[in-house]
N, C-alpha and C positions, 0 to 999 in steps of 0.2 A: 722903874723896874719892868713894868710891861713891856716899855719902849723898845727895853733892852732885849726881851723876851723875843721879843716879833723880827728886831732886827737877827738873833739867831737864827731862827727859824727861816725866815726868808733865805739867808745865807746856809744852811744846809738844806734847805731844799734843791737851792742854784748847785750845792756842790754834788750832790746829791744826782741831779738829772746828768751833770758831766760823770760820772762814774760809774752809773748802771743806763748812761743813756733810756731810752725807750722801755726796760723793764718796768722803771715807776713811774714813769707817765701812763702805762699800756694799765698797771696794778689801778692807778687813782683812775683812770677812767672807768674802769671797769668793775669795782666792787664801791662798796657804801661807804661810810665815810668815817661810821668806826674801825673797819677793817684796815683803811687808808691811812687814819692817825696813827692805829696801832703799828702798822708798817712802817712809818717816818718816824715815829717814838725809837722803834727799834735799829731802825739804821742811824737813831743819830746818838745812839747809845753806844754804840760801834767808835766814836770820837771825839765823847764825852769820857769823864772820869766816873767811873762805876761805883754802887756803895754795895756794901754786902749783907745782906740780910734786911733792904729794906722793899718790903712787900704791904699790899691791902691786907688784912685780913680778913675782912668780910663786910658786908653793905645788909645793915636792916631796916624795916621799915615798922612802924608802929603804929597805931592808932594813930587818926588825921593824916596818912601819909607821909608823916614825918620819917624823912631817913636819915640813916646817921652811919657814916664811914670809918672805919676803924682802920688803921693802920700799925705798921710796927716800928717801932723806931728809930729814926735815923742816925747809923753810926757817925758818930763824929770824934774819931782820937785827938784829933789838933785843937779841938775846941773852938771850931770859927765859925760853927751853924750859922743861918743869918733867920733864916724863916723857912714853913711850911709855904706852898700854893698848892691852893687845892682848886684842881679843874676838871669838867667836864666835856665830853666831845661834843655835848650840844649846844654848850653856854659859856665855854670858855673860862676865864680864871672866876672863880667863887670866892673864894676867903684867901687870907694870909694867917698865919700862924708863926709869930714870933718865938713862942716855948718850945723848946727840943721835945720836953716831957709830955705836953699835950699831942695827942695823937689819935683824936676824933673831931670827926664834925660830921654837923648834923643840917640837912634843910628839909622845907616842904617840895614833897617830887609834884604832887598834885596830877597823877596819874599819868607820871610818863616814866621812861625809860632813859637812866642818863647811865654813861661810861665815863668811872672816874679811872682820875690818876694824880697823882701826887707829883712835884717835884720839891725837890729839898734845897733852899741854896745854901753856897757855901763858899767858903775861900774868902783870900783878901777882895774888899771890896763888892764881894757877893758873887763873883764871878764863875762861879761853879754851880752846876744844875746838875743835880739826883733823878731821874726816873724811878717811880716806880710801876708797877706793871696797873692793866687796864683793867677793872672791872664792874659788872653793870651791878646795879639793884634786879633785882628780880620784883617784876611787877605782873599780877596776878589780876586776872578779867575773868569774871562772873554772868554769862548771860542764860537767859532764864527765856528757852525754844515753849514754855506754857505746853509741858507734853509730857510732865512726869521726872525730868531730869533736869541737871542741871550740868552747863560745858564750861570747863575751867582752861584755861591759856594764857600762860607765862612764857618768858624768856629765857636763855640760859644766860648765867651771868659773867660766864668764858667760853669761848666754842667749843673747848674742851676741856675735861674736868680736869682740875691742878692737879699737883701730888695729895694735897690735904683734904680732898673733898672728896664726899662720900660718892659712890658711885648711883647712889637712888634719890630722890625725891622723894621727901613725906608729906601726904597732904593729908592736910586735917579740916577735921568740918566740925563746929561749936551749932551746939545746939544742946538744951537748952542753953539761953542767955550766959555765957562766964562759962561752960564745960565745951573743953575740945577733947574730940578724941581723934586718935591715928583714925585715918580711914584707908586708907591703902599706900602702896609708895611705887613708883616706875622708875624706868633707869634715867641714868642723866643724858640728855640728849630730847629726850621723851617730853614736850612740855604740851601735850595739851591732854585733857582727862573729862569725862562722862559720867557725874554721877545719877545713881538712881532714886529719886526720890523715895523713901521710908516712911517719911512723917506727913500724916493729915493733915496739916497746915502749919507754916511759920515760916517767919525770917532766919535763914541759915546764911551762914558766912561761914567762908571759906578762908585757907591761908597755906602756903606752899615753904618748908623748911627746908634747907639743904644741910645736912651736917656737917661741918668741917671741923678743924684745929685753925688757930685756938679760939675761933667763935664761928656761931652757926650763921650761914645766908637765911635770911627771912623776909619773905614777901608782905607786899599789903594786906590789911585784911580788904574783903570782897563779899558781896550774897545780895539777896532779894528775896522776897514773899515767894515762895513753894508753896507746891502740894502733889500729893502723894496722888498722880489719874493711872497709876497704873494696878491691874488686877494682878495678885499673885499670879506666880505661872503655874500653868495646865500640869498638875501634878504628874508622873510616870510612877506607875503601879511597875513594882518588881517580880513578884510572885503571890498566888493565892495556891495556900497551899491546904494539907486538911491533917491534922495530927493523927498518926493511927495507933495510939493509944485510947486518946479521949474521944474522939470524932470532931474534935474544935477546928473551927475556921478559920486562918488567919491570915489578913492584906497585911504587906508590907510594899511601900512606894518611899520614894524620894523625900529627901527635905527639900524642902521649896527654895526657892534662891532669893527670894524676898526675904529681907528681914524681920518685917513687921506683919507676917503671916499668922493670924491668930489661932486657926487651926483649919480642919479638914470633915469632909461631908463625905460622909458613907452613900452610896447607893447599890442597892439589888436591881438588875436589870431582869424583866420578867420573860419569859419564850415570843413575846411582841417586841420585844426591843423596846418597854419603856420601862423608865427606870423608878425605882419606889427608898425616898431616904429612909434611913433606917437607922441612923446613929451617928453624932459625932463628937468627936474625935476633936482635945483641944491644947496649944502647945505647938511649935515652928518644929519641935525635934523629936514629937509623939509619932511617927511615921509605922505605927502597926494597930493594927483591932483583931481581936478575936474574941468570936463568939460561936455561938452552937445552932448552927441549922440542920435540918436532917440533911445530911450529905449521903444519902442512899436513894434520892430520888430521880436522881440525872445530873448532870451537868448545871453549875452554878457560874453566875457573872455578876460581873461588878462594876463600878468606876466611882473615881474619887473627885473631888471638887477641892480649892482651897479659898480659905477667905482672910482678910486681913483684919484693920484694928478702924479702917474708915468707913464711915457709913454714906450709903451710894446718895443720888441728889430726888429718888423717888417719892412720892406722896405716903408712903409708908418706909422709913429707911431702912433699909439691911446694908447689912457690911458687904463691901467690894467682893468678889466670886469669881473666881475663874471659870472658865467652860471646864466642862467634865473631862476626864483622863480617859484615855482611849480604854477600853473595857477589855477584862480577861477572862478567862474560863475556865475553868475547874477541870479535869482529867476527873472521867468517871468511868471505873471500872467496873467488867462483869464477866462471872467466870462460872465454867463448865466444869463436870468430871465424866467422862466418860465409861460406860460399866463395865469395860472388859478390858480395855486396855489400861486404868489405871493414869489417862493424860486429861493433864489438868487444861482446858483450852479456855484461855483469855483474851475479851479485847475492850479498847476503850476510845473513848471521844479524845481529838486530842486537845493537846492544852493550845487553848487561841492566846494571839496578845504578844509574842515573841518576835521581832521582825530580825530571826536569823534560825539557822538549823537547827532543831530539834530534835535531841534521842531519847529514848525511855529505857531508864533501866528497872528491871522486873525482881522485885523483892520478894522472898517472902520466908516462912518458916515454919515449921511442925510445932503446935501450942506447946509452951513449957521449954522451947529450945532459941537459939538467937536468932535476928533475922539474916538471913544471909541474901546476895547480889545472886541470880539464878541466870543473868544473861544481862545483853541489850540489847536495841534492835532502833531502825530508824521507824518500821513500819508502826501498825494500831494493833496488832497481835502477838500472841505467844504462847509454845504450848509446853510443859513437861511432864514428867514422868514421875509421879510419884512415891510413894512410897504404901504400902499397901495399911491397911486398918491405921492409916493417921488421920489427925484433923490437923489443916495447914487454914493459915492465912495468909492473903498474898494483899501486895499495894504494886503502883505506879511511882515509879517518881522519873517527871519530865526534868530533863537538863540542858539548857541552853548554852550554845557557845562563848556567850558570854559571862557564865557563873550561875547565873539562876536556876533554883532548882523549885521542885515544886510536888508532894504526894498527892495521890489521888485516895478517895474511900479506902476504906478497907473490906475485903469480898475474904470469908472465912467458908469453910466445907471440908467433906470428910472425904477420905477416901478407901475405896472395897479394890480386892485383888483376890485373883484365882491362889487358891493352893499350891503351893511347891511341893517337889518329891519328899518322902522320905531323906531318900541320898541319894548323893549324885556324887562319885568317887573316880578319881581316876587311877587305874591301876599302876599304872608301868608305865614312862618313858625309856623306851631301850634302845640302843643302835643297830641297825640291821645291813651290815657292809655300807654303804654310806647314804644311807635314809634313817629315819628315825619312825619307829614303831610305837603306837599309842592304842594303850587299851583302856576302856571306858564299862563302868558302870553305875547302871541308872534305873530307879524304883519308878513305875510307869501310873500309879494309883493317883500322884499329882496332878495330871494331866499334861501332858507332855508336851509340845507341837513340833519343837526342833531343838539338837542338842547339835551346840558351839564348838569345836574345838578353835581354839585362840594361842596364839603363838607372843611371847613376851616381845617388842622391838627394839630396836639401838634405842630408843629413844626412853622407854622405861613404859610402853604402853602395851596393852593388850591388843593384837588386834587378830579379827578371824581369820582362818585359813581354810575351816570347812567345815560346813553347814548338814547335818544328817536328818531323816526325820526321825520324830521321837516315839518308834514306835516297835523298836527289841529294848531288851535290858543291856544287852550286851554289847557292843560296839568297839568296831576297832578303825585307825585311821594311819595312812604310812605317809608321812612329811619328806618330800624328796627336795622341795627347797631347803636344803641345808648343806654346810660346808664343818661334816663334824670333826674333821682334824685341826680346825682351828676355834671354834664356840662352843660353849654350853649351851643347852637351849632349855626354856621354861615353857611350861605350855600349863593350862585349865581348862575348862568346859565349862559352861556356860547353857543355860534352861532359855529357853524361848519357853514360856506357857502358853496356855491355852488361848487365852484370847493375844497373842503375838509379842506380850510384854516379853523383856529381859528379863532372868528370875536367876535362880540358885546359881553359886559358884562354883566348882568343886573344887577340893584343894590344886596346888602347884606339883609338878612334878620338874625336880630340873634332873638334867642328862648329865652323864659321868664324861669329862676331858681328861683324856690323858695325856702325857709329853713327857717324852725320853731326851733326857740329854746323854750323849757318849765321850766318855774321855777314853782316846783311843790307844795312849801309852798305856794306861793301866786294865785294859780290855774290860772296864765298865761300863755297863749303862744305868745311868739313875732312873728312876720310873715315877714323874707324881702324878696326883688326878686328883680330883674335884667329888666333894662327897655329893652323893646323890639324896635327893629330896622329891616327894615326902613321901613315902610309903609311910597305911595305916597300921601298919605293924612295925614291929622293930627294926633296925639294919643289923643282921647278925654278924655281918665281917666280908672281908673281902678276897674274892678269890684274883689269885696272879698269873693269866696263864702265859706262856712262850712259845714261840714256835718257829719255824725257818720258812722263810721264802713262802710265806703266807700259808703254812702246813701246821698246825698247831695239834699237840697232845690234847687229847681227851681228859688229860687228867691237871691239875691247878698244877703250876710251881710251886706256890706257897697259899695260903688263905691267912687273910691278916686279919686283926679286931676291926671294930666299926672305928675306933679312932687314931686309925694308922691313913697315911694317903700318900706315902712313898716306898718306897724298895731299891735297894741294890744290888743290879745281878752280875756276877763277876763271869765272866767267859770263860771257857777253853784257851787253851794255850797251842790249839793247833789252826795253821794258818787255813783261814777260809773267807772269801770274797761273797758269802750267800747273807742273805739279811736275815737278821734278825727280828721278830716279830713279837708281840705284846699286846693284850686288852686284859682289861679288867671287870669283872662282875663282881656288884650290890645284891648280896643274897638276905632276902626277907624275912621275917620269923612267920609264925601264922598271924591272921590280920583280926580282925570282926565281922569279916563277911566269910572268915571260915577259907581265906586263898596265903598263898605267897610268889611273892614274884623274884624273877630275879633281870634287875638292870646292868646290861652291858654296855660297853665303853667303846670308844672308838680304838681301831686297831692301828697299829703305829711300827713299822719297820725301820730297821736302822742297819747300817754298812761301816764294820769299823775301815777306817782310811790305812792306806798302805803307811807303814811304815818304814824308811828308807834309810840303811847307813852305806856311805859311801868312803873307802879309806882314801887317806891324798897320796899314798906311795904303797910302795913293795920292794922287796930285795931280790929277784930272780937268778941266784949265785949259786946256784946248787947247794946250800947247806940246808934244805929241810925245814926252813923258816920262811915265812912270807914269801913264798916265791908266785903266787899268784894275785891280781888286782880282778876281785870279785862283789861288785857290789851285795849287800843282804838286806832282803826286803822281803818281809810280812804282809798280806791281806790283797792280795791284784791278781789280778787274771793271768797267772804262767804263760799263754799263747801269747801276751801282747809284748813280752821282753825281748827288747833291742838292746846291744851296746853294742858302740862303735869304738876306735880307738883315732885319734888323728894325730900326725905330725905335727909341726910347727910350721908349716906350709898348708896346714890343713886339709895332705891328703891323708884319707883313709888307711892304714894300716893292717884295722881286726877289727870282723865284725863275728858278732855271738847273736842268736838268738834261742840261744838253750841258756836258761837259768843256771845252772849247772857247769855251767863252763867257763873260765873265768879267760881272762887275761896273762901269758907268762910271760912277755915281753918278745915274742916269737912276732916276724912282718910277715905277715901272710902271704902276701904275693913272692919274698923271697926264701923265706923259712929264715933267716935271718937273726938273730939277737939285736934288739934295739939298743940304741947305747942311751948308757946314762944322760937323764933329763926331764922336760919338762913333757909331758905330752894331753890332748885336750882328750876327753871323756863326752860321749852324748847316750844317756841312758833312757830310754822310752818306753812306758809300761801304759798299763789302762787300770781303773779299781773298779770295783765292784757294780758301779754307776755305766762302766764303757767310759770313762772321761780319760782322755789323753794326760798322760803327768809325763815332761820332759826336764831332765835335769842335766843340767852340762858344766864341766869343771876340768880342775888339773888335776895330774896324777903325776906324782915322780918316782923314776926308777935308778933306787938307790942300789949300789955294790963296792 
C-alpha cells in the first residue's frame, strides 16, 4: 500500500508540473513544506474522487504531550472502505485504521509541531484515496525571561481560521496545582502573549484552547518556577478634593493594574516637599481615604504609594512598594467683601497634579438657600455682587478636561449694603411724535449716585440707554432710538447707590402700539393697540382721537373702558384722498404719590384706495339710456384723470381729462359717430399716496 502510495504521488506530481508548468515548482521552492503538501494535497484532489463531509475535527494534546486527532467520518454508501492512514508532513504515514467507526488516534508529539491529514481508502482493491484537509496540534512554549513575566508562543493550527473555529484564543494559567482559570483570550492569528507575573512564588503552567465544533483545539500544557519581581504600579491620584458640608478630605486614585496589590500608603507632603505617612489604606479596589484635617490652613498635598502580597528580599522584609504617585494639591480659597460696593472678591491657589487644562467654577449660596454655579473662569480670581445684609458661602471646584473635579474649603461671610430709596417709580412712558418721553421719580434720602434709565431688547434683556445723576427727584428722559409705528417699548430705572452698586428697580412701564387696518369697500378702518403698563394708579379708559392729514380735534372720538383695545370707525361717504389719522391715550386715575398721567400712542394715518368701476359697453343711439362710456371712481386725486379712447389700430380717438366728461362715441379729430365695436380704453389716475394707477381694457358700442 505505501508502494502504491508513493507511486501516486510521484505520478501526480509529474502530472502535476506538465499542467501548471513553473507555478509549482516556483510554489515548492519558495514556501515550507507544509504549505507545499498542502498545495499538491489540493491539486491532487482536483483528480481524485472527493468524499463529503470528511474533515479533522480538532488535534488535542494532554498531559505527557500525548496528542490525539479526531476526525469525522468517512462516508462510505457502497460499503467498500478498506482503511484510515493517518499522516503527518513531518513523518509521513503513522498508523492504518482498518474501522470505518474508529475515528481518533492518538501519539506522543514530544514538543513539536506535526500537520496531520487523513486519507481514507477505498474502492475495489483499495484503489481510491479520500483527503482530508491539514491540520496542526497547537503546541505551546513557556519561557521564563527571570523579569516578572512570563512569554507564551504557539502555532496556529490552519493559517486561517475554518468556518468552526472560534475567532480568539483562550489561554489559561493553573495555579494553584489542578485550578485553571481563563486568563485573557487574543484573536486568531495572534500566537504569542506576555504574562504578568501576580504570584510570589510557584510553578505555573500554562495551556492555549481554541474553541471549535464539534471539539475544541488544545495545546500542551507548559510553565516553570515564577515569581512575582515586579512593584505594583505608581498609583495616579484623580482628585483631592474637600467636602463643603463636613470639611472631610478625600483622595481618590486608580485601581492599580496588578492584581495582587495589597493596598495603598497615604502620604502628607509638608511646605519642604517631604512627605509624612499617615494612613493606610487596604484592598486592590479601596481606591479613596477620607479624613478630616484643617483644610483652612492653606493649600494641602499628597501622594500615594501601592504595595503588594510579596515581601521584598531586605534584612527586615516589607512588602514590594511602588515609588510614590506624582503628588496633588488642594485649591485653597480666600475671600473679601468689600464695604461699599457690596463685591465679594475671591482668589485661590490652583489645584497642581492635572497634566491638562484647568477651569474653576465659583459656587456659592446665601445660608438656608441652594448652592448655585456664579460663573467660571480659567484664571485664580473672581468677584461678584452680592446681595445686601446676607451671609453667603462660596467654594472652588476645579474641573479638568478630562472629568475630574475637585472643591476647595469652604470661605463663609456677611455682607453690608448702603440703603435704597424709599421709591423709585417711573411715571409715564408716552409717545411724543416719534420719540418716546420718560418721566421718572425718585426719593433721594437713600443715597442716590445715578439713576438708569434701561430700555427692554429683542432679546428679553434690560439694557441702559441713559445714565443721570441722582441728585433731583424728578427726572425726565426722551428716547429717540425708536421706531414707534412698528414696536412696543418697555423701559425701568434702575439705582446706582452710593458706593456705585446697582440697587432698586422701578417698575416697567410698556408704551401703547397701535395699527389700523382699512377695508376700503366698506370705508372702515379697524383701530387696535396694546394695553399700556404699569401706571401706579388705575387705567381709567381709553381715549380715541381722529384727525385728517395729521390735524387732529381737540376733543376724543370716543373714550373706551380700560378693557377694550379696538374700535371701528366707519367713514363719510364723501370722496376724499386726505388721510386719515388716529392715536390713542391711557388715561390714569390718581396714583400714591398724589399724580396721573396720561400715555399716548403712536399716530397712524391711513388713505382709503381709489375705488374704480369701469363699464365694458354703452349704447350711444339717442334714446336717453347709456349713451355715455364714463368710467366712476372714488378716493384719487381729480387733477390726475386721463382717458384716452383707441381704435383697433390703436390710434387715439378721445381723450378727457375732466372727470366729468365721459365718452359718446363722438372721433374727435372728425366729430364723427364711431361705428359699432370693439374699441381699447387706457384710464390714468393717481391716489392719495401720488402713486400712478393705470388701467386698460375694452369697451363696446352697442346700437
Amino acid at each position: 500500500m505505501k508502494y502504491l502510495f508513493f507511486v501516486l504521488f510521484i505520478c501526480f506530481n509529474f502530472i502535476s508540473s506538465i499542467v501548471f508548468g513553473n507555478e509549482i515548482n516556483g510554489y515548492l521552492k519558495n514556501n515550507d513544506s507544509s504549505f507545499s503538501c498542502s498545495r499538491i494535497r489540493a491539486t491532487h484532489e482536483t483528480t481524485l474522487e472527493k468524499s463529503i463531509g470528511f474533515t479533522i475535527n480538532c488535534v488535542q494534546t494532554i498531559t505527557g504531550n500525548l496528542t490525539t486527532v479526531t476526525w469525522s467520518t468517512f462516508l462510505n454508501p457502497l460499503g467498500d472502505f478498506v482503511e484510515y492512514q493517518v499522516y503527518s508532513v513531518q513523518n509521513g504515514l503513522l498508523a492504518t485504521i482498518s474501522s470505518l467507526g474508529t475515528t481518533t488516534y492518538s501519539e506522543t508529539t514530544n514538543g513539536l509541531v506535526n500537520e496531520y491529514y487523513i486519507i481514507a481508502i477505498s474502492g475495489l482493491g483499495g484503489t481510491t484515496q479520500t483527503y482530508s484537509d491539514t491540520l496542526s496540534n497547537i503546541h505551546l512554549t513557556v519561557s521564563n525571561p527571570s523579569d516578572g513575566t512570563a512569554i507564551l508562543v504557539w502555532n496556529n493550527p490552519s493559517p486561517i481560521a475554518l468556518p468552526f473555529m472560534d475567532q480568539y484564543y483562550k489561554i489559561y494559567r493553573e495555579y494553584p496545582t489542578g485550578t485553571w482559570i481563563l486568563l485573557d483570550s487574543v484573536p486568531y492569528g495572534v500566537h504569542n502573549y506576555k504574562d504578568t507575573i501576580d504570584i510570589c512564588s510557584a510553578f505555573i503552567n500554562y495551556r492555549i484552547i481554541l474553541p471549535n465544533q464539534p471539539c475544541n483545539f488544545a495545546s500542551n500544557f507548559d510553565g516553570d518556577d515564577f515569581e512575582d519581581l515586579l512593584n505594583p504600579n505608581i498609583p495616579i491620584i484623580q482628585a483631592i478634593t474637600i467636602d463643603t458640608l463636613t470639611g472631610d478630605l478625600t483622595i481618590t486614585w486608580n485601581e492599580n493594574y496588578q492584581p495582587d496589590t495589597y493596598g495603598y500608603i497615604i502620604y502628607s507632603i509638608d511646605a519642604n516637599g517631604f512627605p509624612a505617612e499617615i494612613d493606610t489604606v487596604w484592598g486592590l479596589s479601596n481606591t479613596s481615604y477620607t479624613y478630616n484635617p484643617n483644610v483652612n490652613i492653606g493649600a494641602l498635598t499628597y501622594s500615594i504609594a501601592a504595595f503588594d502580597s510579596c515581601f521584598t528580599a531586605s534584612v527586615i522584609p516589607t512588602y514590594q512598594t511602588s515609588a510614590k504617585a506624582e503628588t496633588q494639591t488642594t485649591v485653597y480659597l480666600r475671600a473679601t467683601v468689600g464695604i461699599c460696593d457690596n463685591k465679594v472678591s475671591m482668589n485661590w491657589t490652583p489645584y497642581l497634579g492635572w497634566n491638562n487644562t484647568i477651569t474653576y467654577e465659583v459656587w456659592g449660596h446665601i445660608v438656608g438657600q441652594p448652592w448655585e454655579n456664579f460663573g467660571t473662569t480659567n484664571g485664580l480670581s473672581y468677584s461678584i455682587i452680592g446681595s445686601p445684609l446676607q451671609n453667603y458661602c462660596f467654594a472652588i471646584k476645579a474641573k479638568s478636561t478630562t472629568g475630574q473635579e475637585a472643591f476647595s474649603n469652604k470661605v463663609c461671610l456677611n455682607i453690608i449694603a448702603p440703603s435704597q430709596p424709599t421709591y423709585n417709580y417711573l411715571q409715564v412712558a408716552t409717545i411724543n411724535s416719534n420719540t418716546i418721553e420718560l418721566k421718572h421719580l425718585i426719593d433721594l434720602v437713600g443715597g442716590v449716585q445715578f439713576i438708569v434709565f434701561q430700555k427692554l431688547n429683542k432679546l428679553g434683556v434690560f439694557e441702559e440707554i441713559a445714565r443721570m445723576p441722582g441728585n433731583i427727584s424728578i427726572n425726565s428722559f426722551i428716547d429717540e432710538a425708536v421706531f414707534v409705528d412698528k414696536y412696543s417699548y418697555t423701559y425701568r430705572v434702575m439705582v446706582i447707590d452710593s458706593c456705585g452698586n446697582d440697587g432698586a428697580l422701578s417698575n416697567t412701564a410698556t408704551t401703547i402700539l397701535l395699527k389700523v387696518k382699512t377695508v376700503d369697500e366698506e370705508r372702515i378702518n379697524y383701530l387696535n393697540w396694546t394695553a399700556y403698563s404699569d401706571f401706579n394708579g388705575p387705567i381709567l379708559g381709553y381715549n380715541v382721537y381722529r384727525g385728517i392729514d395729521g390735524y387732529f380735534s381737540p376733543q376724543p372720538l370716543v373714550f373706551l373702558t380700560n378693557a377694550q383695545f379696538n374700535y371701528e370707525d366707519i367713514l363719510l361717504s364723501t370722496d376724499s384722498i386726505a388721510r386719515t389719522c388716529y392715536y390713542v391715550e391711557a388715561v390714569e386715575g390718581i396714583n400714591l404719590f398724589g399724580l396721573n398721567e396720561i400715555s399716548r400712542s403712536n399716530a397712524v394715518c391711513k388713505i382709503l384706495k381709489p375705488i374704480i368701476y369701469i363699464p365694458n359697453s354703452f349704447t350711444p343711439n339717442g334714446d336717453a339710456y347709456n349713451q355715455t362710456f364714463l368710467p366712476v371712481i372714488t378716493y384719487y386725486d381729480y387733477n390726475s384723470y386721463h382717458l384716452m379712447i383707441l381704435d383697433r389700430w390703436e390710434h387715439p380717438i378721445f381723450e378727457s381729462k375732466d372727470a366729468t366728461q365721459g365718452w359718446t362715441g363722438e372721433i374727435n379729430s372728425t366729430g364723427k359717430s364711431a361705428t359699432p365695436g370693439t374699441y381699447l380704453y387706457i384710464l390714468t389716475i393717481k391716489n392719495g399716496e401720488g402713486e400712478e394707477i393705470v388701467k386698460r381694457g375694452n369697451v363696446n358700442i352697442l346700437k
